[in-house]
ZADO-1210 file (C-alpha; in nm, 4 decimals, padded with zeros to 6 digits):
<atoms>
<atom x="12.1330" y="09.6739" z="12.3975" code="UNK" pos="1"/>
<atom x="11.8746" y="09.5547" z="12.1760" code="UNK" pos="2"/>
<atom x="12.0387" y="09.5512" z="11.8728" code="UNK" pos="3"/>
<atom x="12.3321" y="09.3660" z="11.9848" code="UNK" pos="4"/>
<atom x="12.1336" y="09.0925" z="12.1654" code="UNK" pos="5"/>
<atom x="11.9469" y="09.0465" z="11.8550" code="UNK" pos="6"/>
<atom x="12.2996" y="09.0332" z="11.6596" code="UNK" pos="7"/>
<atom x="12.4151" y="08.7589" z="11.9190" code="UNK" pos="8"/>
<atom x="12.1155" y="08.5681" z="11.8179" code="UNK" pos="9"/>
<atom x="12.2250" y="08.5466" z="11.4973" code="UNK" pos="10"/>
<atom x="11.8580" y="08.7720" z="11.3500" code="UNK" pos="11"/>
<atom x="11.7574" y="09.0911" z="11.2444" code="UNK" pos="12"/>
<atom x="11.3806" y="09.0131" z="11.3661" code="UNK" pos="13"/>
<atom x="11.1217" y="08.7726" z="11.3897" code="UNK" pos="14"/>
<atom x="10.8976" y="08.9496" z="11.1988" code="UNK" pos="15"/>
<atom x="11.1232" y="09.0049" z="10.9403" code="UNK" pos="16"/>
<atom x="11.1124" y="08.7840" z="10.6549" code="UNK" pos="17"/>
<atom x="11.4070" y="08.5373" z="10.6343" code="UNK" pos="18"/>
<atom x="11.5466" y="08.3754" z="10.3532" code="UNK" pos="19"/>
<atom x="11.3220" y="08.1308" z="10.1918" code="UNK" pos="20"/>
<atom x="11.2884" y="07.7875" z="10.2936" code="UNK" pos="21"/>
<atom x="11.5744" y="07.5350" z="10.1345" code="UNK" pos="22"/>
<atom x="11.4911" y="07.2205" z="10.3233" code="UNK" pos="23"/>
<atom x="11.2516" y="06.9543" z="10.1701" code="UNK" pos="24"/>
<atom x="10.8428" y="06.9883" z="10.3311" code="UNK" pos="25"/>
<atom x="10.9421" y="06.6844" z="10.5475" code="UNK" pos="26"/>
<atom x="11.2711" y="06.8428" z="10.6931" code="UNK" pos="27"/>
<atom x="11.0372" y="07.1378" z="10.7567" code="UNK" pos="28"/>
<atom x="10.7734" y="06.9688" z="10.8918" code="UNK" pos="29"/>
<atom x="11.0184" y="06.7626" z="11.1857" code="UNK" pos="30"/>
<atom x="11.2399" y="07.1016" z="11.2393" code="UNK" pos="31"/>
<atom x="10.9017" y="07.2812" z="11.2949" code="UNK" pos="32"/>
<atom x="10.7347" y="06.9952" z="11.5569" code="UNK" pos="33"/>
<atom x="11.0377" y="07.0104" z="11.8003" code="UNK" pos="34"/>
<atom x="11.0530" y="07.3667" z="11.8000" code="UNK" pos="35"/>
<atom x="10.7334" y="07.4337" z="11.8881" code="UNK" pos="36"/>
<atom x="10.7580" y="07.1176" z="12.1833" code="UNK" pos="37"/>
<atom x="11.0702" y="07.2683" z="12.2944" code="UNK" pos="38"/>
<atom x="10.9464" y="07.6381" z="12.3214" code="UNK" pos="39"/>
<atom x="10.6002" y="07.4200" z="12.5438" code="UNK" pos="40"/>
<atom x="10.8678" y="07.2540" z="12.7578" code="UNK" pos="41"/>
<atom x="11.1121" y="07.5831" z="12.8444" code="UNK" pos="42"/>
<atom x="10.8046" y="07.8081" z="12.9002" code="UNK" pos="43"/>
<atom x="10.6696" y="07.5116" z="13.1857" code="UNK" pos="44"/>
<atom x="10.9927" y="07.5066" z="13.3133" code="UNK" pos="45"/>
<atom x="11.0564" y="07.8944" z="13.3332" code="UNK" pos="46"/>
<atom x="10.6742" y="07.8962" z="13.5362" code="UNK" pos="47"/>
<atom x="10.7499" y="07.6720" z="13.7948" code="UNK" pos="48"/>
<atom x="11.0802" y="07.8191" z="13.9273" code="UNK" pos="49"/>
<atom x="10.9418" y="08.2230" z="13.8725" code="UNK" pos="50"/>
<atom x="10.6110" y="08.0938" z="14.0607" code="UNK" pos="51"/>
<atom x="10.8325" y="07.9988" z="14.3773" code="UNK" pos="52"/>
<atom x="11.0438" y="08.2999" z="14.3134" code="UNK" pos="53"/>
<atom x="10.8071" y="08.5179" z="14.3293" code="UNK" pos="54"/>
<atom x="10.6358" y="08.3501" z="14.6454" code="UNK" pos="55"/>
<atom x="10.9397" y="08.3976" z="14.8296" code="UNK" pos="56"/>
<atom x="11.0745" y="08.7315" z="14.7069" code="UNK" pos="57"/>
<atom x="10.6937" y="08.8717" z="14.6704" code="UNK" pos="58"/>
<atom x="10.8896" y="09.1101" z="14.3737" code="UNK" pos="59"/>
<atom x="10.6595" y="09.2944" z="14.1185" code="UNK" pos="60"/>
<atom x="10.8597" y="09.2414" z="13.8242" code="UNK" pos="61"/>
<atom x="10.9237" y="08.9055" z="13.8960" code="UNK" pos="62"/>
<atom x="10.5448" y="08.8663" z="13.8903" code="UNK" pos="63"/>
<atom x="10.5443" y="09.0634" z="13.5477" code="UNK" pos="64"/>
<atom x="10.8203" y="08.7758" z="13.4202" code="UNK" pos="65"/>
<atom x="10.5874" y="08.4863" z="13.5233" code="UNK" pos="66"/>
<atom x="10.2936" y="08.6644" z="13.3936" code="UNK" pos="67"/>
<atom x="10.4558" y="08.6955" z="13.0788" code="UNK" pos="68"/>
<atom x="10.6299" y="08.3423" z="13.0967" code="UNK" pos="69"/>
<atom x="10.2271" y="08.1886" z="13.1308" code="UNK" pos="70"/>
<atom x="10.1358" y="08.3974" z="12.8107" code="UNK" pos="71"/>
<atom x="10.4600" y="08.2097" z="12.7054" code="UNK" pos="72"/>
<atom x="10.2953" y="07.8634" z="12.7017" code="UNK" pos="73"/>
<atom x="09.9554" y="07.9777" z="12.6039" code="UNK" pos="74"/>
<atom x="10.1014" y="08.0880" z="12.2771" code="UNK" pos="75"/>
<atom x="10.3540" y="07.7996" z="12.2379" code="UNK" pos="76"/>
<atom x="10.0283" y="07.5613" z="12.2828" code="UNK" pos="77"/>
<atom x="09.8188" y="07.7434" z="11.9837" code="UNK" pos="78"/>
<atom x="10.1506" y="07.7435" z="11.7924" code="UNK" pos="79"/>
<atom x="10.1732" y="07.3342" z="11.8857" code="UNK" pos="80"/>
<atom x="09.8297" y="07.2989" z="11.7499" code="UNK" pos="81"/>
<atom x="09.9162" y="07.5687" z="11.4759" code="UNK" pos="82"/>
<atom x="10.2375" y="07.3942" z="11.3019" code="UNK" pos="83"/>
<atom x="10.0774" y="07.0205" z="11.3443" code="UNK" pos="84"/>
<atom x="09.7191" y="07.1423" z="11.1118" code="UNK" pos="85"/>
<atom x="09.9334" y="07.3666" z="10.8733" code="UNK" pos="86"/>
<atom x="10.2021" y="07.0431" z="10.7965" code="UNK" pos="87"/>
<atom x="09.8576" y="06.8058" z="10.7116" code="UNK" pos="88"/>
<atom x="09.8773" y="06.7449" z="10.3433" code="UNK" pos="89"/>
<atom x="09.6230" y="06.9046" z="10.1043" code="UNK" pos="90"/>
<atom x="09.2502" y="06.6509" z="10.1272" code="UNK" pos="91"/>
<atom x="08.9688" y="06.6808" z="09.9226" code="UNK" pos="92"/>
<atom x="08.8262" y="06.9879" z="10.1142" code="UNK" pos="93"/>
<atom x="09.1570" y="07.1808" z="10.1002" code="UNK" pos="94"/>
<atom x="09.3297" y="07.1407" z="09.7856" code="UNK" pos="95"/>
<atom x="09.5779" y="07.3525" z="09.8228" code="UNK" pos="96"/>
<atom x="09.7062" y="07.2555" z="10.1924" code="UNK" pos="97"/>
<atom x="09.6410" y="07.3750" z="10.5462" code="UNK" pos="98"/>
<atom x="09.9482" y="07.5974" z="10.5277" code="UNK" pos="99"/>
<atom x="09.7284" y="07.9332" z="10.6401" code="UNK" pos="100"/>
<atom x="09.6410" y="07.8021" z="10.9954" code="UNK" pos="101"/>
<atom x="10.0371" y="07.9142" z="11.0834" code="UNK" pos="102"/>
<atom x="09.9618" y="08.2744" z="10.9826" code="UNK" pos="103"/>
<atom x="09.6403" y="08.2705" z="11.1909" code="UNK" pos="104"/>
<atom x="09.8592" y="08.1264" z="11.4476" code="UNK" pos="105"/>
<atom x="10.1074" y="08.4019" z="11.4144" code="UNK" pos="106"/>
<atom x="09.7824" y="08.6719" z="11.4482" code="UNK" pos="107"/>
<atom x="09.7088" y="08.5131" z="11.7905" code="UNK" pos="108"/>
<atom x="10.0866" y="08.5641" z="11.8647" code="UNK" pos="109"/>
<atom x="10.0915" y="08.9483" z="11.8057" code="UNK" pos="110"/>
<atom x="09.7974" y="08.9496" z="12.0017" code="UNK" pos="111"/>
<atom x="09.9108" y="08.7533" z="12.3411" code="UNK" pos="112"/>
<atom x="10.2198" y="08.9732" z="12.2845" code="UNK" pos="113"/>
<atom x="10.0534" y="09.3082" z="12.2670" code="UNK" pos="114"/>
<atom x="09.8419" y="09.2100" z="12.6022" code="UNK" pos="115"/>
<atom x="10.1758" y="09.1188" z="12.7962" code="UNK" pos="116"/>
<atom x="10.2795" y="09.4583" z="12.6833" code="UNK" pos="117"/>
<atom x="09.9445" y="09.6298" z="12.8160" code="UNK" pos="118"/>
<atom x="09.9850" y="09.4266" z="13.1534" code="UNK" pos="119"/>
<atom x="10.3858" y="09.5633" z="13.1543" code="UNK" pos="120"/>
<atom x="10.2730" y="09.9148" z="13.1104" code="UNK" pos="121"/>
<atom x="09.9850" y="09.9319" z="13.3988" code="UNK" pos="122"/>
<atom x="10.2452" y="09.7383" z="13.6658" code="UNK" pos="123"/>
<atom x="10.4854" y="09.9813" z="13.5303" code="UNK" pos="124"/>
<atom x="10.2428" y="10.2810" z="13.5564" code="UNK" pos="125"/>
<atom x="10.1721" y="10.1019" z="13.9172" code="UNK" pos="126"/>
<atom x="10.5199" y="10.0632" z="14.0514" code="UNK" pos="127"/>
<atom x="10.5884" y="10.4870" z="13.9628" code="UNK" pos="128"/>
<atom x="10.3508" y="10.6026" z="14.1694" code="UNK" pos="129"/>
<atom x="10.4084" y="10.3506" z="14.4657" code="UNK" pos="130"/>
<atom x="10.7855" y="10.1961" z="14.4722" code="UNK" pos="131"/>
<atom x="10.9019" y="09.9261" z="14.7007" code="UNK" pos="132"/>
<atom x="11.2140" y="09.7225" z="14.8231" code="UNK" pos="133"/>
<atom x="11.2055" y="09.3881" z="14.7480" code="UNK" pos="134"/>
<atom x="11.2981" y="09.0398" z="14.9735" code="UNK" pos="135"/>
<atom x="11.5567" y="08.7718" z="14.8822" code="UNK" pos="136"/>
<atom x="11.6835" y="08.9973" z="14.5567" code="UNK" pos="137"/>
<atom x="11.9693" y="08.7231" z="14.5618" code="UNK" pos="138"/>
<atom x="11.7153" y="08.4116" z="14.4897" code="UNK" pos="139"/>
<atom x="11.5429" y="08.6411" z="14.2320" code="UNK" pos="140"/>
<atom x="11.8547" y="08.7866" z="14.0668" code="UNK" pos="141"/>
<atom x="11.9724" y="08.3699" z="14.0467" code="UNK" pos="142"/>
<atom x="11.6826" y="08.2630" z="13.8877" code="UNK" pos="143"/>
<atom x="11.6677" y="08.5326" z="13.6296" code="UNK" pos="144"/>
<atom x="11.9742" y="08.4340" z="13.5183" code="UNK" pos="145"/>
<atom x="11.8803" y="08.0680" z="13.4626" code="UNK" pos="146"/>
<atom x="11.5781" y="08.2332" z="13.2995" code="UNK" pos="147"/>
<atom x="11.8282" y="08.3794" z="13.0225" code="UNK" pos="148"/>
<atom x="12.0279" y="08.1091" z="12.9827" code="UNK" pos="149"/>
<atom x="11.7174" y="07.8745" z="12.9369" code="UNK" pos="150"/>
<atom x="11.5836" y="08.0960" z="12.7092" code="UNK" pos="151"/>
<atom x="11.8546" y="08.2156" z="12.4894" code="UNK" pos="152"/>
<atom x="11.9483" y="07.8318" z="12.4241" code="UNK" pos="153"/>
<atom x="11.5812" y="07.7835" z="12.2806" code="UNK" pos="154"/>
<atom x="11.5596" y="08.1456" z="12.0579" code="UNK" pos="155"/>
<atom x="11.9057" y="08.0091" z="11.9153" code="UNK" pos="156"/>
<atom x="11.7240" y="07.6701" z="11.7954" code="UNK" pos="157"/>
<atom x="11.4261" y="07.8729" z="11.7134" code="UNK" pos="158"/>
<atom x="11.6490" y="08.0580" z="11.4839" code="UNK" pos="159"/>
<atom x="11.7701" y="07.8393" z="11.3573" code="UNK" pos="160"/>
<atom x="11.4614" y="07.6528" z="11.2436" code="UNK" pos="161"/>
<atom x="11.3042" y="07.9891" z="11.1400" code="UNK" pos="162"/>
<atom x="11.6364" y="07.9995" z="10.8880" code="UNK" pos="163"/>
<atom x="11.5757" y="07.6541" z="10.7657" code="UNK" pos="164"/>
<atom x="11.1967" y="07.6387" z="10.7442" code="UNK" pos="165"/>
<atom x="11.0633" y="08.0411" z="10.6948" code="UNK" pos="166"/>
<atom x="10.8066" y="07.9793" z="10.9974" code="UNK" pos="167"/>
<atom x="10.6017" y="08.2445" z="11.0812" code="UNK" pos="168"/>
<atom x="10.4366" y="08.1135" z="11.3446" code="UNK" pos="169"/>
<atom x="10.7685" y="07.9743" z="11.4883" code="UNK" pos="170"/>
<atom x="10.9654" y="08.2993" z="11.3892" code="UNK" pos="171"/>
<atom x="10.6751" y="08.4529" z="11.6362" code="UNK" pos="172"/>
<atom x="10.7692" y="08.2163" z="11.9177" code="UNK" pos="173"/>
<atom x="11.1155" y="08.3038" z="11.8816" code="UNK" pos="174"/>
<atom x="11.0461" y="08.6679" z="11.9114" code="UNK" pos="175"/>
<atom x="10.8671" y="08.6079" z="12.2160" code="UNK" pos="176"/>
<atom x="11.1396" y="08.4377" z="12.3779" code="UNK" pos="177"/>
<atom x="11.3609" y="08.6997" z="12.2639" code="UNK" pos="178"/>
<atom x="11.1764" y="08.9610" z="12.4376" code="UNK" pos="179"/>
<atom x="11.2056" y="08.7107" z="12.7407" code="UNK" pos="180"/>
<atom x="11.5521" y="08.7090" z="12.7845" code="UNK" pos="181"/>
<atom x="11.5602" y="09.1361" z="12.7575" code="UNK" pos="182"/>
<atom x="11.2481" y="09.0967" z="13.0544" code="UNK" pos="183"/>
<atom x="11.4509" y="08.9204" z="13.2589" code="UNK" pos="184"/>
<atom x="11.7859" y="09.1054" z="13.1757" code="UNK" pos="185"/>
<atom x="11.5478" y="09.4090" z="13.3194" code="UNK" pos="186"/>
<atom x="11.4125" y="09.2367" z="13.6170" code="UNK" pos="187"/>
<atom x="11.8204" y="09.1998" z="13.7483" code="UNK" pos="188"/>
<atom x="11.9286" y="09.5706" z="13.6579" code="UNK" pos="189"/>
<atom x="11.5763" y="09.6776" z="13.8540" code="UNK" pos="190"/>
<atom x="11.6701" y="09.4336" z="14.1769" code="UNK" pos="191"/>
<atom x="12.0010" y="09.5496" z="14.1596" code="UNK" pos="192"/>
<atom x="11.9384" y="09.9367" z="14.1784" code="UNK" pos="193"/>
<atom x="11.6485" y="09.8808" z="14.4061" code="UNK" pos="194"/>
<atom x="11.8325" y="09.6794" z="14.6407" code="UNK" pos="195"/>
<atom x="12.2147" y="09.7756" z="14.6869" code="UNK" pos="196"/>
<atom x="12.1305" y="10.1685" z="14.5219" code="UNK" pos="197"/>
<atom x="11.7372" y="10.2399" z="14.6514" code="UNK" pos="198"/>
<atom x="11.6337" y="10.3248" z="14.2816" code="UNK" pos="199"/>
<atom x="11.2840" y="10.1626" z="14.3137" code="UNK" pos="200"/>
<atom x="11.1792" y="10.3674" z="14.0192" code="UNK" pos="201"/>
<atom x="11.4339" y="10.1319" z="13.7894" code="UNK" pos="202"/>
<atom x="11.1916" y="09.8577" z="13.7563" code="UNK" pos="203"/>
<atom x="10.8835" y="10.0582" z="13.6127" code="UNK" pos="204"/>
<atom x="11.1016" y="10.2522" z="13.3692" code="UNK" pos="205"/>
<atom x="11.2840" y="09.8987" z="13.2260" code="UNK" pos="206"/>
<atom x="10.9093" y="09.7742" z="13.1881" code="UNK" pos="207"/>
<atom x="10.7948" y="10.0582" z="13.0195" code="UNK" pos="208"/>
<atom x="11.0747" y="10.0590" z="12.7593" code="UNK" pos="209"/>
<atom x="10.9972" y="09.6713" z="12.7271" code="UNK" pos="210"/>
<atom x="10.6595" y="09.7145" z="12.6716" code="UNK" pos="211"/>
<atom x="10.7155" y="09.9124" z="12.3570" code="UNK" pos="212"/>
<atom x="10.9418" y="09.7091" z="12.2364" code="UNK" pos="213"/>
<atom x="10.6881" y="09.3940" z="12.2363" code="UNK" pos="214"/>
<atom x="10.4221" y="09.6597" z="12.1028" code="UNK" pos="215"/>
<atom x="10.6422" y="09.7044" z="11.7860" code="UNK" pos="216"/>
<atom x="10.7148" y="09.3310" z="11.7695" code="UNK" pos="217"/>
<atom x="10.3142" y="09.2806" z="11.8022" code="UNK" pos="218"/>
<atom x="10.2857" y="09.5014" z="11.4673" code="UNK" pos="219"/>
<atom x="10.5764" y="09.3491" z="11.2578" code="UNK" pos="220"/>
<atom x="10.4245" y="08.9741" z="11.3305" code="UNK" pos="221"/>
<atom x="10.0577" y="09.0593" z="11.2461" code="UNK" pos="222"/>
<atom x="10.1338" y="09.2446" z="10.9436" code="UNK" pos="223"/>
<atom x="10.3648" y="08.9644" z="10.8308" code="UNK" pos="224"/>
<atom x="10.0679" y="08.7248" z="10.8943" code="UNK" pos="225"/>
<atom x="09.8545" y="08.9355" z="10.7355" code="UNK" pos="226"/>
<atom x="10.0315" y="08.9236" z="10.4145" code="UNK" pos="227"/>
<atom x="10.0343" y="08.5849" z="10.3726" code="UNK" pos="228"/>
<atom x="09.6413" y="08.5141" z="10.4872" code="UNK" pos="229"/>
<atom x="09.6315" y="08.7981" z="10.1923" code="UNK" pos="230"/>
<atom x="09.8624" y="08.5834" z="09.9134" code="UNK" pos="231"/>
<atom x="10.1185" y="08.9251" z="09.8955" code="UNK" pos="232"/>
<atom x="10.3985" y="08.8155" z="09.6530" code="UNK" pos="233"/>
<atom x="10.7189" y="08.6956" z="09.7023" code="UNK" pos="234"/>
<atom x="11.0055" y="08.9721" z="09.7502" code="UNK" pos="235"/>
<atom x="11.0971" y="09.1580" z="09.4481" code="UNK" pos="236"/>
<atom x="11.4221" y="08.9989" z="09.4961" code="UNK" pos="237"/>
<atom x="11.2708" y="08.6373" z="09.4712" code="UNK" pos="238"/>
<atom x="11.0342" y="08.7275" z="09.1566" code="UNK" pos="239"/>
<atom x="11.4067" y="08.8474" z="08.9821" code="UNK" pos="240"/>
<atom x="11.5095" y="08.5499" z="09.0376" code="UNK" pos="241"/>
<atom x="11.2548" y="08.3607" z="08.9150" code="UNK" pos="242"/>
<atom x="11.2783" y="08.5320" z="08.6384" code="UNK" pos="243"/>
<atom x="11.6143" y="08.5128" z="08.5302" code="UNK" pos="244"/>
<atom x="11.5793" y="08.0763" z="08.5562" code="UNK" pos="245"/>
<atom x="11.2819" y="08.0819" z="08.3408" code="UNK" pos="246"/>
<atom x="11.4737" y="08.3111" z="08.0772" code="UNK" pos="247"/>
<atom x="11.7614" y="08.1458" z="08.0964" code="UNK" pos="248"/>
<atom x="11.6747" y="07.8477" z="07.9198" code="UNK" pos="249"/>
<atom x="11.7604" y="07.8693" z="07.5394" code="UNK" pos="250"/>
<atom x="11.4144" y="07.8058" z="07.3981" code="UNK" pos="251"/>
<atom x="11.2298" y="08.0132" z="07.6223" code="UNK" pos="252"/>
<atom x="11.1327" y="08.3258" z="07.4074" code="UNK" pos="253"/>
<atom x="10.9860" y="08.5242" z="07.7180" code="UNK" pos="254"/>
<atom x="10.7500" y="08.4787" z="07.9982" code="UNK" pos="255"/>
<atom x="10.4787" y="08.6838" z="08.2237" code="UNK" pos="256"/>
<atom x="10.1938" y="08.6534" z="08.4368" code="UNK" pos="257"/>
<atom x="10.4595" y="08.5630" z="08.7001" code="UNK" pos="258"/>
<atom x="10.1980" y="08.5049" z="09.0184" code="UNK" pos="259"/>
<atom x="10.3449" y="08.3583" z="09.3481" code="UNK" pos="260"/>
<atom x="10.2166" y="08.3590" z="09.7145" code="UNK" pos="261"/>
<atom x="10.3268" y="08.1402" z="10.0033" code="UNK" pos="262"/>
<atom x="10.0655" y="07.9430" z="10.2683" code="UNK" pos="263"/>
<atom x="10.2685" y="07.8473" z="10.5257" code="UNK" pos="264"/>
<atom x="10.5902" y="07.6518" z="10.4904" code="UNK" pos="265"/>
<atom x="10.4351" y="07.5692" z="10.1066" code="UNK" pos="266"/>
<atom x="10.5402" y="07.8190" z="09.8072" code="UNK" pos="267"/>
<atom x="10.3268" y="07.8693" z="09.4903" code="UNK" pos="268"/>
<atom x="10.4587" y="08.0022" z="09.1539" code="UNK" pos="269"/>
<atom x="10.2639" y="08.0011" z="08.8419" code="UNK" pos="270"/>
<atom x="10.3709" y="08.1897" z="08.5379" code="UNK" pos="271"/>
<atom x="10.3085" y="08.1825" z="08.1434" code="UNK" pos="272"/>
<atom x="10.5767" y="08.0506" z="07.8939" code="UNK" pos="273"/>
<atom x="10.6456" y="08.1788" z="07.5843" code="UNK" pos="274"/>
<atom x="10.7775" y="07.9147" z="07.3251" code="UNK" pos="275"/>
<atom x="10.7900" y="07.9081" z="06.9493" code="UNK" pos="276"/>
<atom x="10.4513" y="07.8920" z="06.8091" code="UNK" pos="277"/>
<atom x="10.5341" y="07.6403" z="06.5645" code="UNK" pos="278"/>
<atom x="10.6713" y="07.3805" z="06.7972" code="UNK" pos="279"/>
<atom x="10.5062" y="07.0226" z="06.8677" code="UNK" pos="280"/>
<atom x="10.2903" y="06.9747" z="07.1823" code="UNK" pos="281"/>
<atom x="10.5624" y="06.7496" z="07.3445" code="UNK" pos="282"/>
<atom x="10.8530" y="06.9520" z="07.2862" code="UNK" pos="283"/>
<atom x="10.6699" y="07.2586" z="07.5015" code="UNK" pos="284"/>
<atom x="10.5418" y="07.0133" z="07.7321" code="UNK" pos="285"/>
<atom x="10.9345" y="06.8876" z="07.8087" code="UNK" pos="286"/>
<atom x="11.0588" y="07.2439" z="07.7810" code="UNK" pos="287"/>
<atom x="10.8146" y="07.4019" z="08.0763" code="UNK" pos="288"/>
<atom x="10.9278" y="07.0650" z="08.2616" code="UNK" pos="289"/>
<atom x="11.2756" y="07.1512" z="08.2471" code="UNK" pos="290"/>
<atom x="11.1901" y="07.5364" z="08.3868" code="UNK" pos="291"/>
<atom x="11.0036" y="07.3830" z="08.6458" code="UNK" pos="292"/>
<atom x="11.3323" y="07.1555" z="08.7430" code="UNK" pos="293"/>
<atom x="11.5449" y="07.4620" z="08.7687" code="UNK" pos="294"/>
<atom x="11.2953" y="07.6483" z="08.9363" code="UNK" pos="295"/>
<atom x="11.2413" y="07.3721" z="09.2133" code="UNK" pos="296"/>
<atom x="11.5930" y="07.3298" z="09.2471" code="UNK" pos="297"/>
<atom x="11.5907" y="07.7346" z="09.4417" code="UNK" pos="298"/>
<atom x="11.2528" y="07.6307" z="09.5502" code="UNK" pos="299"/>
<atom x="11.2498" y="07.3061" z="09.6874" code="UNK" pos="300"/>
<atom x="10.9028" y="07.1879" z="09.7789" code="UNK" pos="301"/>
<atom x="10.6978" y="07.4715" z="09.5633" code="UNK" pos="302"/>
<atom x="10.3881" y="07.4118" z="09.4009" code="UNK" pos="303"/>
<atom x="10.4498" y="07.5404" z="09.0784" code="UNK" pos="304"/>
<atom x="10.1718" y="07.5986" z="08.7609" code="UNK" pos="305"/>
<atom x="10.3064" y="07.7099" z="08.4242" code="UNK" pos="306"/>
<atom x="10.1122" y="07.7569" z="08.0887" code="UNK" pos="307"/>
<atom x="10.2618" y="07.7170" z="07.7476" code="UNK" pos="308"/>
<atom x="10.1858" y="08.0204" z="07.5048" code="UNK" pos="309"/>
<atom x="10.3183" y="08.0748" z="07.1942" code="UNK" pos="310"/>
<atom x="10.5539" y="08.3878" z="07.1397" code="UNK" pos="311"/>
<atom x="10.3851" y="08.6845" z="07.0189" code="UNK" pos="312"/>
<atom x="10.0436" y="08.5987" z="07.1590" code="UNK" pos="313"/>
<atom x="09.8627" y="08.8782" z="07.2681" code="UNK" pos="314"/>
<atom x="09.6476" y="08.7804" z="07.5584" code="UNK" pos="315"/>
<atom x="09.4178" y="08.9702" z="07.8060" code="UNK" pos="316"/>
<atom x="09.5945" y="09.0113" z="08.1135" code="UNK" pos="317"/>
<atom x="09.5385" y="09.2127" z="08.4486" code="UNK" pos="318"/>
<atom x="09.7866" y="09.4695" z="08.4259" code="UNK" pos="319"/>
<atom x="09.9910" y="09.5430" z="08.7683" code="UNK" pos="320"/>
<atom x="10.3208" y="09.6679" z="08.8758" code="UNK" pos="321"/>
<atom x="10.5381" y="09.3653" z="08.7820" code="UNK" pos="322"/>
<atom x="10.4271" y="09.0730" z="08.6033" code="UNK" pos="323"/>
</atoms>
């Protein structure tokens, strides 16, 4: 079931890093702003109508959904204030941008997402050792489905900025919501079974299997976030490709030191150009321009640094895996 919602959503994950970003830093910037005010405006909406539901129908997994739908606004409101300080451009103090406040954004993510899972687990743990029927499994059942509708229209956006833009904290959100629209697919099957077929034990045993599945989400969004707050490189695939548009200009004799690292929506690339040792200032000078063209044309937006060395140069270097 998972799989194949996650399919329909057009994503293999949250967490998992998309395709870089292709969309200038001010496309970014507006696609970023109305996804996090969107994912603020379904998550009120989704609270007020599972607060009356769950007044009327008094239904512990209902409660879990609003519980969960609350930690849904919490989050979207540090991701609001997230996105707007990481798209400030660089000042005096911060040279090279505010880009890292969406990774610490996505850390407070994983964590409000691990703590719903906690919460599912007790009620879970609660509702095995003391089942009950619950009232007006009609109203609920009704509302869960506007729940998923709701929700699946704002993880398709969400995806759809998270394609455009490489958002963590926004591919986070997204997640989130995801998990939302499996909580409240769950929340149906366990009315259904506990009211027309008695199986009051449905609704802990969905929860439970819920629960991990946010767990592993928690993990795959903080280690993400981690890696930027820690500068990890670019994909091997992205550092090949860097690569081969640096090499493949004619007087480029070679390159290395290839160094990138992204800080929010921003990417940085610096590398070391070799050129003919004999060449005039100005002639390198235009040359590394013209590899920095080609490189921002696959990058658009990066920060990139490259230093002219002539070929043959033999240079002290730290020594890693790739350079």
């Amino acid at each position: 079931m998972i799989p194949a919602l996650r399919r329909w959503l057009g994503s293999e994950g949250a967490a998992a890093a998309p395709a870089r970003a292709a969309v200038s830093r001010e496309e970014a910037g507006r696609l970023m702003r109305q996804a996090t005010w969107a994912s603020v405006a379904v998550a009120s909406i989704l609270i007020t109508v599972k607060t009356a539901t769950w007044l009327l129908t008094g239904s512990i997994s209902i409660l879990s959904s609003l519980v969960d739908s609350v930690m849904d606004v919490m989050a979207s409101l540090v991701n609001l204030f997230a996105v707007h300080h990481a798209l400030q451009p660089p000042d005096a103090e911060h040279r090279f941008g505010h880009g890292k406040a969406e990774s610490l954004a996505g850390l407070g993510q994983a964590a409000f997402i691990a703590v719903s899972a906690i919460f599912i687990m007790f009620e879970a743990a609660r509702r095995m050792v003391t089942p009950r029927p619950v009232d007006h499994a009609d109203v609920g059942i009704a509302v869960m489905v506007f729940s998923i509708v709701l929700t699946i229209a704002l993880v398709v956006f969400q995806r759809y900025v998270v394609r455009r833009t490489d958002s963590i904290a926004v591919g986070a959100d997204a997640l989130h919501y995801e998990t939302d629209v499996l909580i409240n697919a769950s929340v149906i099957v366990s009315l259904v079974l506990s009211t027309w077929l008695g199986w009051h034990r449905a609704d802990p045993l969905f929860g439970l299997a819920i629960a991990v599945y946010l767990l592993r989400g928690a993990w795959r969004i903080a280690r993400r976030a981690l890696d930027v707050l820690m500068d990890h490189e670019f994909a091997n695939e992205d550092r090949d490709r860097i690569r081969d548009i640096v090499l493949a200009h004619p007087r480029v004799k070679g390159m290395h030191d290839l160094r990138t690292r992204s800080s929010g929506v921003q990417p940085f690339i610096q590398l070391h150009l070799e050129l003919d040792g004999d060449m005039p200032l100005r002639a390198a000078h235009e040359i590394a321009d013209e590899v920095e063209a080609r490189i921002k044309e696959r990058y658009p937006g990066a920060e990139i640094l490259i230093h002219q060395d002539p070929e043959g140069l033999i240079e002290e270097q730290p020594r890693f895996a790739q350079s």
